[in-house]
Phi, psi and omega in degrees: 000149177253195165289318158332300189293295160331302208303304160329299155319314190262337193296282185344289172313328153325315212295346205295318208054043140250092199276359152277340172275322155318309197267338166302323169307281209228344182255054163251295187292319152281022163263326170282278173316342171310294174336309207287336173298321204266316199243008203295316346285204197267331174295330172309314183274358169280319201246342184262317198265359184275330156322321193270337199268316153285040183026051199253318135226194211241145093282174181181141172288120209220095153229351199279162186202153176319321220240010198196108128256288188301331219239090153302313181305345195264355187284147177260316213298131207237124184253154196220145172278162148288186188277334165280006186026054195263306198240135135266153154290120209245125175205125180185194151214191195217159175199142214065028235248125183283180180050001262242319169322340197224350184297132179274310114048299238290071156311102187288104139317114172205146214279100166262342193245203174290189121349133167091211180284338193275007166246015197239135204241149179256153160209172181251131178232122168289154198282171184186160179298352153292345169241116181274150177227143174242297075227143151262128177291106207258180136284013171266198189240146186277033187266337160314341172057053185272125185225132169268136177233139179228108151317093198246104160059042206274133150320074180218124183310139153331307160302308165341295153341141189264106139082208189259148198290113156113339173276336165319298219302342182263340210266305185288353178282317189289333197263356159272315198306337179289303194310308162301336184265338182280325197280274173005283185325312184315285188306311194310295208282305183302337203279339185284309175300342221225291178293350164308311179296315179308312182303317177299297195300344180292318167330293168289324210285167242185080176244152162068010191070065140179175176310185187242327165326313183277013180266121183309355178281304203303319162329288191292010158276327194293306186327313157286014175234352175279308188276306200291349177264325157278320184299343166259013157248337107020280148349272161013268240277324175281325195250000132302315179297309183313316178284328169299306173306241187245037153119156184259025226222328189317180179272326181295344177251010249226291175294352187251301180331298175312271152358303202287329173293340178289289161318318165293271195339295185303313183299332184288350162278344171276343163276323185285312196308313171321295197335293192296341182276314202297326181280325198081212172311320183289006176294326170220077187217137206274348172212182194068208201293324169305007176288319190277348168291294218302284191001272179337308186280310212277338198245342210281331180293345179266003114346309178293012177217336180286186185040009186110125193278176175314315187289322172267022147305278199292353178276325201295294173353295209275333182293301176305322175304302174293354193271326200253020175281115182302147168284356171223022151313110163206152170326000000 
């Protein structure tokens, strides 16, 4: 199997349209297990992850935090060996944590060192009566299980670390790129389902003795909602290939990832607003035919922030362009 395959997989599951029982369902884990794949040690992949895969239990990713969203390096929550330097003790919080309700799991970001990114170590924290979950309300539905969690004198074995002490920070740089890439697809394919619906009604819909299609604004909104929907499956479709060709980890995908979330968002706003004028009221009416517009418009905003907001989408883009810019380039 490829990344293709995945993508399909993530299109397919869109179709529900309910994006908080989706990402409760399935999108926690797939952001969370990738860790456990990549960096796990071995007993993690024997004892952890086949429960999970038979949907038996849950992960989740737990690094965002009140004081450290984007500015990850900034997260507190701090884990200490014990005196036997058997366990550490783990006490902080986490907050948005998707899935974060129902996860047996929580691969953690957590502060082992000093200050700044060279201090922060990953590990697997089993739930335990030390980690409290609390449900957050969203503008999405709270079947997503978005949770604030807190660690109070949480208890996680030493194998348990991911990978070498003082290395999350890298271990969390690399695991976006899957994750930005999964939240993309997600976005597309709804953004696709959405200009479906619109399409249709323009079609049927009946203003003035004629179609609601044939008044030339509604054209130009489907229009723009048509060119902004392919080109970011277009996009799509090139930075999926790249990642099968070398990886999603590479030095060269770090910057297109970004570019492509970047690029999604911004279309999906220009798709729910069209959306929502061309339906009228039933655009923002919560069940019958306006369900997959209003869905669509009240949730397409939180993508945009989650995984890495716009802005550090569009600078990490704009960076990478620069990093790689020949050096005797000129007008």
């Amino acid at each position: 199997f490829d990344y293709f395959h995945e993508l399909v997989v993530q299109e397919e599951r869109s179709r529900f349209f309910c994006p908080g029982w989706e990402d409760g369902i399935d999108g926690a884990n797939s952001i969370g297990v990738p860790v456990i794949l990549k960096y796990g040690s071995d007993w993690m992949k024997e004892e952890v992850l086949p429960p999970i895969i038979r949907g038996e239990t849950t992960c989740c990713l737990a690094i965002s935090e009140a004081y450290a969203g984007s500015d990850v390096a900034a997260l507190r929550t701090r884990g200490v060996l014990d005196a036997k330097g058997e366990n550490y003790i783990v006490n902080g919080t986490k907050k948005w944590i998707t899935g974060g309700m129902y996860a047996d799991w929580f691969v953690t970001a957590v502060r082992t060192g000093g200050k700044a990114a060279g201090g922060i170590s990953m590990m697997l924290v089993p739930k335990s009566d030390e980690v409290q979950t609390t449900v957050i309300k969203s503008k999405y539905s709270s079947a997503a299980g978005t949770a604030f969690v807190a660690y109070e004198d949480a208890v996680v074995p030493k194998r348990n670390l991911f990978g070498q002490e003082g290395k999350g920070f890298q271990i969390i740089m690399s695991n976006f790129n899957h994750e930005r890439w999964m939240i993309c697809v997600v976005c597309v394919q709804r953004a696709r389902l959405c200009t479906e619906e619109v399409f249709k009604w323009a079609m049927q819909r009946k203003v003035f003795g004629a179609k609601l299609v044939e008044q030339p604004v509604i054209r130009e909104k489907l229009a723009q909602m048509f060119s902004g929907l392919e080109q970011c499956t277009a996009l799509g479709y090139e930075v999926t290939h790249a990642m099968n060709l070398k990886g999603p980890q590479s030095a060269e995908i770090g910057g297109r990832i970004a570019l492509f979330k970047y690029s999604v968002t911004r279309m999906c706003h220009l798709v729910a607003d069209n959306a929502v004028q061309i339906l009228g009221g039933r655009g923002v009416t919560l069940t019958g035919m306006g369900r997959v517009v209003e869905t669509f418009h009240r949730v397409y905003k939180v993508p945009s922030v989650y995984g890495g907001s716009e802005e550090i989408m569009a600078d990490l883009a704009v960076r990478q362009a620069i990093k790689a810019f020949p050096p005797h380039a000129r007008l």
